[in-house]
N, C-alpha and C positions, 0 to 999 in steps of 0.2 A: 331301406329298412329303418331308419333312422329318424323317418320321419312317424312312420308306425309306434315305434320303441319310445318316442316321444310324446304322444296320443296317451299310451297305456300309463306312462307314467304321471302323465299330469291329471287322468281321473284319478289316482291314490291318495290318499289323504295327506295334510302337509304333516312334515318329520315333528313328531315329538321332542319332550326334553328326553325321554328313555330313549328314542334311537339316538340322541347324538351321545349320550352314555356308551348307547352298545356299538357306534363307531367310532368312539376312541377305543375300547375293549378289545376292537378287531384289530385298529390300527397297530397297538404298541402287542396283538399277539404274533405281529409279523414282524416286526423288530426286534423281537426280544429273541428270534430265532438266530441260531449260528451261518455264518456262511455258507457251511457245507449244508447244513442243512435245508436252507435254498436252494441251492445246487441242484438239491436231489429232485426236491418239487419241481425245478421247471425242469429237469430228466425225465422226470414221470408223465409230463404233459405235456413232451415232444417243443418245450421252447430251449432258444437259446440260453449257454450257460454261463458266457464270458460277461465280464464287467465286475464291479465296484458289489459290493453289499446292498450299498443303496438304490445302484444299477437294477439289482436285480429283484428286490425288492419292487421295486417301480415297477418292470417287466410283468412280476404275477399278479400284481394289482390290474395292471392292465388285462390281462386273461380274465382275471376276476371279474371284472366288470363288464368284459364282452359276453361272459356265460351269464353274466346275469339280466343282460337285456333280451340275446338271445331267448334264456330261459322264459322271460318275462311273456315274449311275441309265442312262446311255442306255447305255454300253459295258455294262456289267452284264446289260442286257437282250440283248444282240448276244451275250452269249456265252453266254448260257442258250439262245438261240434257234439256237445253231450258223451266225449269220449275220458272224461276225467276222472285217471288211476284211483286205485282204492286207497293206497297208503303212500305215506308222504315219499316215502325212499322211490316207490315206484315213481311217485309222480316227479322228482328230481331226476330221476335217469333219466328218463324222456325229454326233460328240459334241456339237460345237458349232451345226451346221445339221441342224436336226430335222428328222426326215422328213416331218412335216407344219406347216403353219400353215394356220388359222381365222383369216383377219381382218375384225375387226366395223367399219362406219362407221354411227354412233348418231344415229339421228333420231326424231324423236316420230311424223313421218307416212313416212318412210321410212328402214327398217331395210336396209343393204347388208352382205352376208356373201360371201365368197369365201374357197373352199377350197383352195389351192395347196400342189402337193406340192416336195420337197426342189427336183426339176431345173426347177421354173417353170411344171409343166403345171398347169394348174386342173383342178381335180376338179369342181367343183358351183363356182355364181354365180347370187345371185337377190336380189331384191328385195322386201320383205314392207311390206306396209301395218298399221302400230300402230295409232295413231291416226286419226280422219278429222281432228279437231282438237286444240286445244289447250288442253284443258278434260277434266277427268279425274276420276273419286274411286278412292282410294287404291286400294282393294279388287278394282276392276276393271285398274287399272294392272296392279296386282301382276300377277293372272292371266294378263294378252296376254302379260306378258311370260313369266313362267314358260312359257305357250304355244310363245310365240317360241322361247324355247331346247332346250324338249321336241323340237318339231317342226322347226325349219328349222335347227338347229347341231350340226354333227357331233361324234361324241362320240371322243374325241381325247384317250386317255391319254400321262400326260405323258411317258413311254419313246421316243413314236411325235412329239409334237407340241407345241406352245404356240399358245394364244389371244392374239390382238392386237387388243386394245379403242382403239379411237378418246377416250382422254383429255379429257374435259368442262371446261368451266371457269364461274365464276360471271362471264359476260361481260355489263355494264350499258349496253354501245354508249353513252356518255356521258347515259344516265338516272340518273335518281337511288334508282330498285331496280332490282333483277333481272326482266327480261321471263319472263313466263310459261312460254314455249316453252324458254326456258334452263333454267329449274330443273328442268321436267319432264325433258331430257336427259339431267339431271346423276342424277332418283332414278332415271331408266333404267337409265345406266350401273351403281349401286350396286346395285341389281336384279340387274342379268344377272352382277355379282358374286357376290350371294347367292347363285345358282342355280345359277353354277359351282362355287363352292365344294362344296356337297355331294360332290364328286366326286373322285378322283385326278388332278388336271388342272394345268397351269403356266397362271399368267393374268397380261398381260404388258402395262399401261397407254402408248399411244402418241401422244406430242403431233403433233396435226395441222402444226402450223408448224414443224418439225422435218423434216415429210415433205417438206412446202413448197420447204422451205431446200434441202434432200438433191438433189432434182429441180429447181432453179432455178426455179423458178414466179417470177411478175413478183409486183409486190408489188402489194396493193389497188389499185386505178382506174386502173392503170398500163395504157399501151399498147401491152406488148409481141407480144397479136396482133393481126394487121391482116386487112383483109378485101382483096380483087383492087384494090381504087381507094385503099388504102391507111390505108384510114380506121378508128380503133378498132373493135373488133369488138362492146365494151360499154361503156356510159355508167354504171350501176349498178354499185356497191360488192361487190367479188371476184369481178365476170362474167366477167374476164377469164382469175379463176385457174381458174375451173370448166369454161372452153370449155378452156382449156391441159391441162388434167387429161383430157377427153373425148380431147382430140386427140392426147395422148402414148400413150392408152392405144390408141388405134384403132391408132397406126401400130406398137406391137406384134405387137396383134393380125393386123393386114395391113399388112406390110412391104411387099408391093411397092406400097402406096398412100400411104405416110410419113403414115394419118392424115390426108389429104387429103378434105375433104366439098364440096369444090369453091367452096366459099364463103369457107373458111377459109384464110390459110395459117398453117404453125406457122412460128416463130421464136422459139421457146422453147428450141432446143436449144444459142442461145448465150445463157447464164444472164445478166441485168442484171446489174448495176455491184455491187450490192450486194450480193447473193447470195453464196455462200463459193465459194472457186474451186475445190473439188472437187463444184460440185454438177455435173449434168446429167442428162439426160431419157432417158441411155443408160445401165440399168442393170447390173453384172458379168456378169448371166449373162441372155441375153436371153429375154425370153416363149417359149414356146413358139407360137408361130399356129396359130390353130385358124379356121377356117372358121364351127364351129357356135361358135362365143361370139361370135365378131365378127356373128355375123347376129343373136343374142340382144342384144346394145349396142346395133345399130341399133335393134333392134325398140322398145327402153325408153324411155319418157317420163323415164327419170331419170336419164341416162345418169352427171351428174356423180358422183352418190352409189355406184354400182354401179365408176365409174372410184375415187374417192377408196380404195373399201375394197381394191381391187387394186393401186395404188401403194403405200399402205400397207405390203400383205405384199409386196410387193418391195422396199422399200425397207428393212423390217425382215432380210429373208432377205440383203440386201447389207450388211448393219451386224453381222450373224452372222457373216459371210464374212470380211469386215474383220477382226471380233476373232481370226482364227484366229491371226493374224499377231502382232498382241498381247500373246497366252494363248504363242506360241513366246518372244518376246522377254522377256517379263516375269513370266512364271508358273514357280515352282520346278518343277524339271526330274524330281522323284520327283512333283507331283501330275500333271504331265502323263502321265507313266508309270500312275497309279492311273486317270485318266482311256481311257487308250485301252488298257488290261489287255493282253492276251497277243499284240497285234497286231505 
């Protein structure tokens, strides 16, 4: 992409003395802003929150400029194709909310992909068996995977789209190595990197406890769902946040049932104590219902992993949405113009 993004910018005219005006103007209107209110920005746009002022300052600058290249490849493609928005705001959502996302949630014995388009419809949603266990030689890893993304991952150049990879981590559950099953994850993950790579593609790494936080999910072994007699729904370590994730995603899917299995009730959609106070289980722009995917959830033995990769890309497509707001307020006013071209 990078080499594209390079192409487009070296046909635009060289910077004026007004744009280095209006990039001092952007610069000091991001420093003049308070800590917390940083904070909030990269809350709202799904980045990390930790570090320094200046830390994090840096951070959204960095988002900033990645939506603006991206932006730049995406308008570019809209105006080759004759498909360029009537008004400028439309034409920046587009820039910045791709018309497709790929979202991977990475498991050794089950792989979850969902293909959601711009307005929230799912295009494809399926479930693939990697592994039967968790015990591998290299060689045959390789292959499933390569398999995997030959066969079940839509190919999604990056004009039209971005892949959102479920982010691994080397986690020891208080052992003293890494379990088996973990590291396997982790060469997955770097795997299905390789094998994106090959390709003209945006690949877009995403922390699960991020997504967590986003959607209020209860935090480990915590009680916030309850069954009809009121009594935890799980005794075991994150049951709660995997039936929470099942049941936010069903009541999407079938709104007039809130996600109701008649077993369960939710009360996830008033987030715990600790959770940030913009999360909730009500994304900006709601699922589309579909009939045939909610009978396809039901029908899965894995409902959690098939839910995860679907909050996921909504949660990522609201954190797009966010930055649009952002990319107005603190992005100089000639790249926004280079971003949404003749609209």
């Amino acid at each position: 992409m990078s080499s594209i993004v390079a192409a487009i910018r070296a046909s635009l005219p060289a910077p004026s003395f007004a744009f280095h005006c209006s990039k001092r103007r952007y610069l000091a209107s991001l420093a003049s802003l308070r800590s917390i209110e940083i904070t909030e920005l990269l809350r709202e746009c799904g980045l990390p929150v930790s570090g320094t002022k200046s830390e994090k300052i840096e951070r959204l600058k960095a988002r900033l400029r990645k939506l603006r290249d991206l932006g730049m490849l995406r308008s570019s493609h809209n105006e080759a194709q004759a498909t360029s928005p009537r008004s400028e705001d439309e034409a920046l959502r587009r820039a910045i909310v791709p018309e497709q996302v790929v979202s991977i949630d990475i498991g050794f014995r089950n792989m979850a992909v969902v293909h959601l388009s711009r307005d929230r419809e799912i295009l494809d949603w399926k479930r693939v068996e990697l592994l039967p266990e968790a015990r591998f030689e290299p060689w045959d890893l390789a292959k499933r995977v390569h398999s995997f993304c030959a066969e079940h991952l839509p190919r999604v150049p990056v004009h039209l789209g971005t892949y959102i990879i479920e982010h691994q981590r080397f986690r020891t559950q208080g052992s003293s190595a890494v379990a088996n099953a973990v590291m396997i994850n982790n060469i997955i993950e770097a795997l299905i990197y390789a094998n994106l790579g090959q390709f003209d593609v945006e690949v877009e790494a995403i922390n699960p406890a991020t997504v967590s936080t986003y959607f209020g999910f209860p935090a480990a072994g915590s009680t916030a769902l309850r069954n009809k007699k009121g009594e935890s729904a799980g005794g075991a370590r994150n049951l709660t946040k995997k039936r929470a994730a099942t049941v936010i995603v069903k009541s999407w899917l079938e709104p007039w049932t809130n996600g109701d299995d008649s077993s369960v009730r939710d009360t996830t959609r008033d987030p715990p104590p600790s959770a940030s106070s913009s999360a909730s289980a009500v994304p900006l722009m709601p699922l589309k219902a579909d009939v045939k995917w909610a009978a396809f959830l039901k029908s899965e033995r894995k409902k959690d992993d098939l839910s995860d990769s679907l909050l996921q890309a909504m949660a990522w497509l609201d954190w797009q949405t966010n930055a649009i707001n952002a990319v107005k307020q603190y992005m100089d006013p000639i790249d926004i113009k280079h971003m949404v071209g003749d609209a």
